[in-house]
C-alpha positions as CSV (number, residue, x, y, z in Angstrom):
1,X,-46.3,31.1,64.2
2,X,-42.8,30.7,62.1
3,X,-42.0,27.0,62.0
4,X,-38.5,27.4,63.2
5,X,-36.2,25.3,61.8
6,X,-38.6,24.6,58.7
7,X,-39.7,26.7,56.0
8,X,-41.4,30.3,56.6
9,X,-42.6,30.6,53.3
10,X,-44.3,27.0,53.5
11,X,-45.9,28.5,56.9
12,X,-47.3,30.9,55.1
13,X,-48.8,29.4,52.1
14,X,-50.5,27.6,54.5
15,X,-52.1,30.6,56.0
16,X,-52.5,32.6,52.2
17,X,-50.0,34.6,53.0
18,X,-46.8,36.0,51.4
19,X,-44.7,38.5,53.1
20,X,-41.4,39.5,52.0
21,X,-38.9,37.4,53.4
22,X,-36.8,40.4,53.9
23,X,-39.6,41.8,56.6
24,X,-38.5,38.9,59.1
25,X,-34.9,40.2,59.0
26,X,-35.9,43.3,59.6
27,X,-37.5,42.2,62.9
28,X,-33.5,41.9,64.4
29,X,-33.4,45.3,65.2
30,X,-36.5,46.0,67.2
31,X,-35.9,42.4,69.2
32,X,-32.1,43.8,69.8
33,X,-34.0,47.2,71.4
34,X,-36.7,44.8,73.1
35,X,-33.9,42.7,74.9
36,X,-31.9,46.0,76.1
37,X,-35.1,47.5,77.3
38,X,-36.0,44.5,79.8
39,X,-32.6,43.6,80.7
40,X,-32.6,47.7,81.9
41,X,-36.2,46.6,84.1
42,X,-34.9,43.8,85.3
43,X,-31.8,44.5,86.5
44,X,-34.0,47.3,88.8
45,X,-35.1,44.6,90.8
46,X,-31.2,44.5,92.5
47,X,-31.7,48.6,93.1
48,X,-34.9,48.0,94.7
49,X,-34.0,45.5,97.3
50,X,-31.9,47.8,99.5
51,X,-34.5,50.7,99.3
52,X,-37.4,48.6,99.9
53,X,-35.1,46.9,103.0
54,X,-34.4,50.2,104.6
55,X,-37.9,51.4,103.7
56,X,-39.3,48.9,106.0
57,X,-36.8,47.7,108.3
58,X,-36.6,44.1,106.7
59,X,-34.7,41.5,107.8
60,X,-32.4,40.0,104.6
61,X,-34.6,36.7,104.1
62,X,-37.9,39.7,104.1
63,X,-35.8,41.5,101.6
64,X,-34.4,38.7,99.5
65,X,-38.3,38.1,98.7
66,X,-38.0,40.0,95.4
67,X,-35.8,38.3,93.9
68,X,-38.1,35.0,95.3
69,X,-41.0,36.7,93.6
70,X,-38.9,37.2,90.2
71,X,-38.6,33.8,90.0
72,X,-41.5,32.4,91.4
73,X,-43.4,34.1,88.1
74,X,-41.1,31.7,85.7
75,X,-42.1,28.5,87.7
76,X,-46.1,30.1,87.7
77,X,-46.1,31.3,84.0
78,X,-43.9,29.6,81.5
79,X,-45.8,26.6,80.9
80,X,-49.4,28.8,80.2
81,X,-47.3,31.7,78.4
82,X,-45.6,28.3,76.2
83,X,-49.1,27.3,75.5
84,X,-50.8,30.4,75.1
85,X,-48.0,31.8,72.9
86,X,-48.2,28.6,70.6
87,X,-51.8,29.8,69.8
88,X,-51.5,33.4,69.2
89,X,-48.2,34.1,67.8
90,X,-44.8,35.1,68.9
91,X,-45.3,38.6,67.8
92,X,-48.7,38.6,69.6
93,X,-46.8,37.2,72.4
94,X,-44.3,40.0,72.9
95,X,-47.1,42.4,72.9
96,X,-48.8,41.0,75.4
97,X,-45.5,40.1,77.4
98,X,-44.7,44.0,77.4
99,X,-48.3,44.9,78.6
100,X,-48.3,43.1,81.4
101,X,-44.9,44.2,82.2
102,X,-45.9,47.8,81.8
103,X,-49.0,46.7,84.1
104,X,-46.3,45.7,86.8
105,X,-45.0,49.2,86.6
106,X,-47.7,50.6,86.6
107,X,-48.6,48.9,90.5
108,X,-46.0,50.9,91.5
109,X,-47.4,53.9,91.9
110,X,-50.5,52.4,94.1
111,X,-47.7,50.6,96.1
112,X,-46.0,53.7,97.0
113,X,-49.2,55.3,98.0
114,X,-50.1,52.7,100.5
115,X,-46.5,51.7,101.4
116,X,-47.3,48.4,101.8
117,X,-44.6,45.7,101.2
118,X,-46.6,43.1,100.0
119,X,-48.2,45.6,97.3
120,X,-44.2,45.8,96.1
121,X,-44.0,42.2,95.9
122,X,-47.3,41.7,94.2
123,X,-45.9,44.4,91.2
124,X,-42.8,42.7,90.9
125,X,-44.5,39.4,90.0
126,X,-46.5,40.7,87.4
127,X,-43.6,42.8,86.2
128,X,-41.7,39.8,86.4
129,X,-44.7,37.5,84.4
130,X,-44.8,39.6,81.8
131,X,-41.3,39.0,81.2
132,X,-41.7,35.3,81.3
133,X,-44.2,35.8,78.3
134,X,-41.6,37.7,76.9
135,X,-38.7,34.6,77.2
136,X,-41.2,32.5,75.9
137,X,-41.5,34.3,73.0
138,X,-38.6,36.5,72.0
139,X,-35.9,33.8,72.3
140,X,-37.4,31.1,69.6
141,X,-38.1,34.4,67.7
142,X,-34.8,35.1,67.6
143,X,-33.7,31.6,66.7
144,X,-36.3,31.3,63.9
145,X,-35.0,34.9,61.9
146,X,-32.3,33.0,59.7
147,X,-30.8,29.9,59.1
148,X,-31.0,27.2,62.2
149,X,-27.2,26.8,62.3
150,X,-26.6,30.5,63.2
151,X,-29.3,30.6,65.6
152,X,-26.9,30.7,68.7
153,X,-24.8,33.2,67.8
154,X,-28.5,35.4,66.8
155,X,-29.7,34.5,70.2
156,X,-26.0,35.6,71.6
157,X,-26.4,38.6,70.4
158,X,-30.0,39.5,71.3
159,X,-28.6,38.4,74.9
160,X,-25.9,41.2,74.5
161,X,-27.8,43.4,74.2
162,X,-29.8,42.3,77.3
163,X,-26.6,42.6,78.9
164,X,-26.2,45.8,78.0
165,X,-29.1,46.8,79.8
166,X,-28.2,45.4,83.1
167,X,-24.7,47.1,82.8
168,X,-26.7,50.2,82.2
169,X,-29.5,49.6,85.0
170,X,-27.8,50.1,88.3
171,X,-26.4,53.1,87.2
172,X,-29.3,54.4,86.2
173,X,-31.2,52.9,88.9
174,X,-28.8,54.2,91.5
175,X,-29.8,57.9,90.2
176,X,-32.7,57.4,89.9
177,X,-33.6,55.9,93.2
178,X,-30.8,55.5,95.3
179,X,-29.7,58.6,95.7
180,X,-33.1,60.3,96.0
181,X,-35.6,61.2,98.4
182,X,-35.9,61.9,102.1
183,X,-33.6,60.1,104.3
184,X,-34.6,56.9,105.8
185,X,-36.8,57.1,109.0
186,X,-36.1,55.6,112.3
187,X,-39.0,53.6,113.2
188,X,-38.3,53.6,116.4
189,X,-38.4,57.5,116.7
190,X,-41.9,57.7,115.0
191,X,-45.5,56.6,115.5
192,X,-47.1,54.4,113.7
193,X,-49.2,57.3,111.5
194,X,-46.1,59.4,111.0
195,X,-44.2,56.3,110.1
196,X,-46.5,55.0,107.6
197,X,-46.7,58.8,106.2
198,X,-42.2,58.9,106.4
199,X,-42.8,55.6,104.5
200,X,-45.4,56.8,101.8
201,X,-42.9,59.6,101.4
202,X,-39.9,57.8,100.8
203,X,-41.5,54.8,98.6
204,X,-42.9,57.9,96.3
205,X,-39.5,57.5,95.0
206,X,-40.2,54.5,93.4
207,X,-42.9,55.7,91.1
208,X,-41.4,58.0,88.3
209,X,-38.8,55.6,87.2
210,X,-41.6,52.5,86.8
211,X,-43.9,54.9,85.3
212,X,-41.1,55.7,82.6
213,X,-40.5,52.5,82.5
214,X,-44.0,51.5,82.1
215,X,-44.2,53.9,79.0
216,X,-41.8,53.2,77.3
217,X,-43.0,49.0,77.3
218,X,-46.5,50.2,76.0
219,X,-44.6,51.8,73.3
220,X,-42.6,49.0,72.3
221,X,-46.0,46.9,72.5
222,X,-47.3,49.7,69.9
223,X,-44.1,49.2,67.4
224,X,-44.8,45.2,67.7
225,X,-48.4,45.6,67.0
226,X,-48.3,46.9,63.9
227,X,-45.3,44.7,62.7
228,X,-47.3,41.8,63.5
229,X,-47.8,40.9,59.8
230,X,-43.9,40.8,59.2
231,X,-43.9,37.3,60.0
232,X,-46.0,34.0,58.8
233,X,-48.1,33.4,62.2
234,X,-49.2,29.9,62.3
235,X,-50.5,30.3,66.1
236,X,-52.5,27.2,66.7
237,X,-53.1,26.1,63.3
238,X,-51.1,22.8,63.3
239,X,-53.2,21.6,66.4
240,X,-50.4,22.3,69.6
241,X,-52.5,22.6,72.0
242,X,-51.7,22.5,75.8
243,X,-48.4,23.2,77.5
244,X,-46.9,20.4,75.8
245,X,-45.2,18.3,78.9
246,X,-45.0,15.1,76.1
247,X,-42.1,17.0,74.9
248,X,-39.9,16.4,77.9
249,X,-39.4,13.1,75.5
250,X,-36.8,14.6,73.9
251,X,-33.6,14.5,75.6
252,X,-32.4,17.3,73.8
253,X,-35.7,19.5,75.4
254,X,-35.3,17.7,78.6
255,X,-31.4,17.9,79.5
256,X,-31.5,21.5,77.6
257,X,-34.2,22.8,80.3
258,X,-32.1,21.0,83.3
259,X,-28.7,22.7,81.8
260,X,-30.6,26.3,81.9
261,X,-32.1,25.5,85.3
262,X,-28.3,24.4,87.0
263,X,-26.9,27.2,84.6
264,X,-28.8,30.5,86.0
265,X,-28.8,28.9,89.7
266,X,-25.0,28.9,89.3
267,X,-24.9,32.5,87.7
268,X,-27.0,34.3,90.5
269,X,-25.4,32.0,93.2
270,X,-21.7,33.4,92.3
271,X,-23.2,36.7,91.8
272,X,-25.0,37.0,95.0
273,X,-22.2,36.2,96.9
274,X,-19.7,38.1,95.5
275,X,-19.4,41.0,97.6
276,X,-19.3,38.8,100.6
277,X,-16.4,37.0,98.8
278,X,-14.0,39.0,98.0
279,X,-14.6,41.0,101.4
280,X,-13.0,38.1,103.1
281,X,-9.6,38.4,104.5
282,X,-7.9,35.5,102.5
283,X,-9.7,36.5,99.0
284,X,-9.4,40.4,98.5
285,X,-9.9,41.8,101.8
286,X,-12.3,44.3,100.1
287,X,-14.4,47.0,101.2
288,X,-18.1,46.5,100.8
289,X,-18.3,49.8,98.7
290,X,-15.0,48.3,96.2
291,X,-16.6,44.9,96.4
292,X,-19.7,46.1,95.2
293,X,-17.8,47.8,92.5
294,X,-15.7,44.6,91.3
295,X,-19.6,42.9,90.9
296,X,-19.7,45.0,87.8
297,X,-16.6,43.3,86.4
298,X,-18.6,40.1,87.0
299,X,-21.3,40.9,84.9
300,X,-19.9,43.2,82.6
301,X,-17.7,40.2,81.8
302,X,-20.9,38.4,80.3
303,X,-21.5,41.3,78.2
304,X,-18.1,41.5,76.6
305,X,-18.3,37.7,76.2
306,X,-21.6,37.8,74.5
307,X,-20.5,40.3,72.0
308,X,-17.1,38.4,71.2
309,X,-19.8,35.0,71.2
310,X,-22.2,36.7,69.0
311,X,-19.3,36.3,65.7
312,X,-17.6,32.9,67.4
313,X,-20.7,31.0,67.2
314,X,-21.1,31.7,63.1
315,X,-18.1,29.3,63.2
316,X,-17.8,27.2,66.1
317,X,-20.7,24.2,66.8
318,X,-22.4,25.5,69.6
319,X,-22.3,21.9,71.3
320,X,-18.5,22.7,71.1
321,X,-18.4,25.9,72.6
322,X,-21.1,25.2,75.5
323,X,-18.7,22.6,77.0
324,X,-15.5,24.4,76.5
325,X,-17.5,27.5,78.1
326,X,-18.4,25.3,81.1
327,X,-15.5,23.6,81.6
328,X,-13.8,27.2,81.4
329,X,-16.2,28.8,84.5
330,X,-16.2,25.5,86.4
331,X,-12.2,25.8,86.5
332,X,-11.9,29.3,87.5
333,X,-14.5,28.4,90.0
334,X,-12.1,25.5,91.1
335,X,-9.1,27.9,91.3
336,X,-10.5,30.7,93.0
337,X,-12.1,28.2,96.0
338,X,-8.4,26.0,96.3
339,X,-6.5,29.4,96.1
340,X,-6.4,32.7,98.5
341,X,-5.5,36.6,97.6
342,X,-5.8,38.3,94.4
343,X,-5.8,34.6,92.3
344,X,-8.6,33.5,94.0
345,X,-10.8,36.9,94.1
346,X,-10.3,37.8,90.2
347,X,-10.7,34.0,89.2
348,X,-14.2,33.8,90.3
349,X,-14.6,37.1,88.7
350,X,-13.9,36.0,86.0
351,X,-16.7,33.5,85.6
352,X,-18.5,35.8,84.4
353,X,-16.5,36.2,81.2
354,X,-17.1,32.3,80.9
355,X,-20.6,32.8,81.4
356,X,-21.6,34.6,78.7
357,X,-22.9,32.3,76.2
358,X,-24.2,29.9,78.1
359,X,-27.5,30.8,78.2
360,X,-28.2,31.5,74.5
361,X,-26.4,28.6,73.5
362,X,-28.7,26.2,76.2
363,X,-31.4,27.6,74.9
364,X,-31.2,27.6,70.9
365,X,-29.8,23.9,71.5
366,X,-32.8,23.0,73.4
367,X,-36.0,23.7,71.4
368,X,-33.7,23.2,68.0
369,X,-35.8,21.2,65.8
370,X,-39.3,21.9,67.5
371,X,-40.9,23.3,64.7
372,X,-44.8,24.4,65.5
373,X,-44.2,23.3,69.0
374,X,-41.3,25.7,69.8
375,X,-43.0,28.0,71.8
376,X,-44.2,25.2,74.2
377,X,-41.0,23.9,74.4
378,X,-39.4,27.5,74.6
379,X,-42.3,27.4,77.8
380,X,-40.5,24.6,79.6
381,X,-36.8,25.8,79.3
382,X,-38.1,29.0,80.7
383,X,-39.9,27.3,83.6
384,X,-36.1,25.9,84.7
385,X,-35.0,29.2,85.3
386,X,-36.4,29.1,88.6
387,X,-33.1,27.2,89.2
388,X,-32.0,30.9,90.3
389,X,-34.2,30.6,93.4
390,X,-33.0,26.6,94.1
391,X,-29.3,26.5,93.8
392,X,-28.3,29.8,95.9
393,X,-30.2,28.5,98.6
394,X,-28.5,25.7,98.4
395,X,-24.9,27.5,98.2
396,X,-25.9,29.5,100.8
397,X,-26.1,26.8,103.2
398,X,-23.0,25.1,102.4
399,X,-21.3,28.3,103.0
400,X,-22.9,28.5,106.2
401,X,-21.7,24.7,107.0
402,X,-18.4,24.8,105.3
403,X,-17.2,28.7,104.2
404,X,-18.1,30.6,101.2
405,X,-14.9,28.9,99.5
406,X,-15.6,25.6,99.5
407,X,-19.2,26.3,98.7
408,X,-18.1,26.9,95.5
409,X,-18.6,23.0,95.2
410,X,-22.4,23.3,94.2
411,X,-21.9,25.9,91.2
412,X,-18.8,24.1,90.2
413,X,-21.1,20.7,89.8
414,X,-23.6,23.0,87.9
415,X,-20.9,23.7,85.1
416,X,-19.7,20.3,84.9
417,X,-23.0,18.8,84.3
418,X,-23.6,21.9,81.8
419,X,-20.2,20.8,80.0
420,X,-21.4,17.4,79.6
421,X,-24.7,18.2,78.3
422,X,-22.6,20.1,75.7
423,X,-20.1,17.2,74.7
424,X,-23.4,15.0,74.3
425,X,-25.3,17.5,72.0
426,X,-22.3,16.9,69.6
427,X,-22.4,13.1,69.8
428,X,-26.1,13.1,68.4
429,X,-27.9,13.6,71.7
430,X,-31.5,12.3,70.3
431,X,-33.7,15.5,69.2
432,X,-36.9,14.1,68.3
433,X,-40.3,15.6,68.6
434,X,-43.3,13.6,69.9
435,X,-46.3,14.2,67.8
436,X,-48.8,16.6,68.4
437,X,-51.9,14.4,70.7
């Protein structure tokens, strides 16, 4: 695969070949439609919940399973998709991320027919494990397709455009399956066979918009295909074998995958308990129904961030702008949880503004420098992203203890630790690579 951060052409010499360097910049494109299209999936997971938890009368700990499933597939998969990825390619890599993805939607359909909600579950993971492969391999991609010290404001922009998708989703998502199909049975009306048959009927729902979905990923898989060639793949050839754990030796890898971890369990803590916030009587007194509405500002503030990010970082050191980004969300955090009314509500909205180049920034920071080990190391970082399962249980239980308010401690921590992982990138945080065993 590319030797990020070293020479492509040298890469390929190695392997007899010579494509135009101009091919790999051509890749931008198809990885900026590749990022939309699974940031519009993904975001379907957050439809889902409420249908499937009407669908079967869950409790929300049953429901909030889907989201535990999403994760659980970056914890189960990075490290083999790192490894495997480092073998085959990155562009063989997104094919086979977006195949199994498709095979996720696919389960759907048998799902619905059974109406069984461990079937669900099961499709969500692989949905959710092809994605993995897909993190694995599409962000070093992006990294590698210019010059190292634009690499965060590339991988900023790819993430825009994943941003896009998920400001798109819901309302697609909500049309699609929200607002169709019978209405909800009342189990306690029904017998079991006519219950199981309401449930069949209403989880039917369910399958045209994975099925689209699933088509449209095996087509994508079709147009990476046949650009495989575009790029110098050096999969395997300079002897990384394994899932590479040795590389946890570099701080940069090993702070870089605890920043992404504390930085996307802060993220879907503030965003999962949004609504609930700002439905509080000292925050915004809100409506569920308006509350649910200001979450969009939340994350549509990431989006607008990311594009604004995407020119910043061609001039700012992304060390530079991580911390001032993180101090930034951990202050509004601050001021929303020490403050009451409109201040406090539109403060912590506001986060999500700050967030938005976190993650790119992390990331590009992290596996800098990795060379023909980047996609192992790419395969830890994306293992730490399981820190979106850890830290809202964990802010979840303060606010049970102490209020949702002063909860706001453990995301507030998150940014802080973040920020300083920033501030020591730029005073030569060590970023060498352990030879290959």
């Amino acid at each position: 695969m590319v030797a990020l951060g070293g020479n492509p052409a040298e890469g390929a010499a190695r392997k007899g070949e010579n494509p135009p360097p101009a091919k790999a910049g051509w890749l931008l494109p198809f990885m900026l439609a590749l990022f939309f299209t699974w940031g519009l999936a993904t975001v379907l997971v957050d439809i889902i919940t409420p249908k499937l938890k009407s669908l079967f009368s869950l409790s929300y700990a049953e429901a909030t399973l889907t989201q535990f499933c999403f994760f659980l597939a970056y914890a189960v998969i990075s490290l083999p998709a790192g490894a495997l990825v480092a073998r085959i390619g990155y562009i063989r890599g997104l094919v086979l991320g977006l195949l199994v993805m498709a095979a996720g939607g696919l389960m759907f359909t048998p799902a619905a027919k059974v109406g069984v909600y461990p079937l669900f579950l099961a499709a969500l993971f692989v949905m959710a494990s092809g994605i993995a492969v897909l993190q694995v391999a599409a962000n070093p991609l992006v990294t590698g397709l210019g010059a190292p010290e634009s690499a965060p404001s590339r991988l900023t922009l790819a993430q825009t455009f994943n941003s896009l998708g998920t400001t798109i989703g819901p309302a697609v998502g909500a049309w699609a399956i929200l607002s169709r199909g019978p209405a909800p049975a009342d189990p306690a009306t029904l017998s079991p066979e006519a219950l199981a048959a309401a449930r069949q009927a209403e989880a039917a729902v369910l399958q045209t918009p994975f099925l689209v979905i699933a088509g449209g990923l095996a087509v994508l898989a079709a147009v990476f295909w046949t650009l495989r060639r575009w790029l110098p793949e050096e999969g395997g050839a300079d002897g990384t074998k394994g899932i590479g754990l040795d590389l946890l030796g570099r701080p940069r890898l090993a702070f870089g995958a605890l920043a992404i971890f504390l930085y996307v369990g802060a993220e879907v803590a503030i965003g999962t308990l949004m609504v609930s916030y700002l439905e509080q009587e000292r925050v915004l007194a809100a409506s569920p129904e308006q509350a649910g509405h200001l979450l969009s500002v939340y994350w549509g503030g990431a989006l607008a961030g990311r594009i604004v990010g995407s020119f910043v970082l061609r001039k700012v050191k992304g060390g530079a702008a991580l911390a001032l980004c993180a101090l930034a969300a951990g202050s509004l955090a601050t001021l929303s949880a020490l403050t009451g009314g409109t201040i406090s509500g539109w403060s912590l909205l506001a986060v999500g503004l700050a967030n938005s180049i976190l993650f790119p920034t992390i990331f590009a920071m992290a596996i800098e420098g990795l060379g023909p080990r980047t996609a192992q190391g790419a395969g830890i970082v994306c293992v730490a992203i399981v820190g979106g399962a850890v830290v809202p249980v964990i802010t979840g239980a303060l606010a049970d203890r102490i209020g949702l308010q002063a909860a706001l401690i453990a995301p507030i921590a998150c940014y802080a630790c973040i920020a300083a992982y920033g501030l020591a990138s730029l005073r030569g945080l060590a970023a060498s690579v352990p030879k290959a065993a």
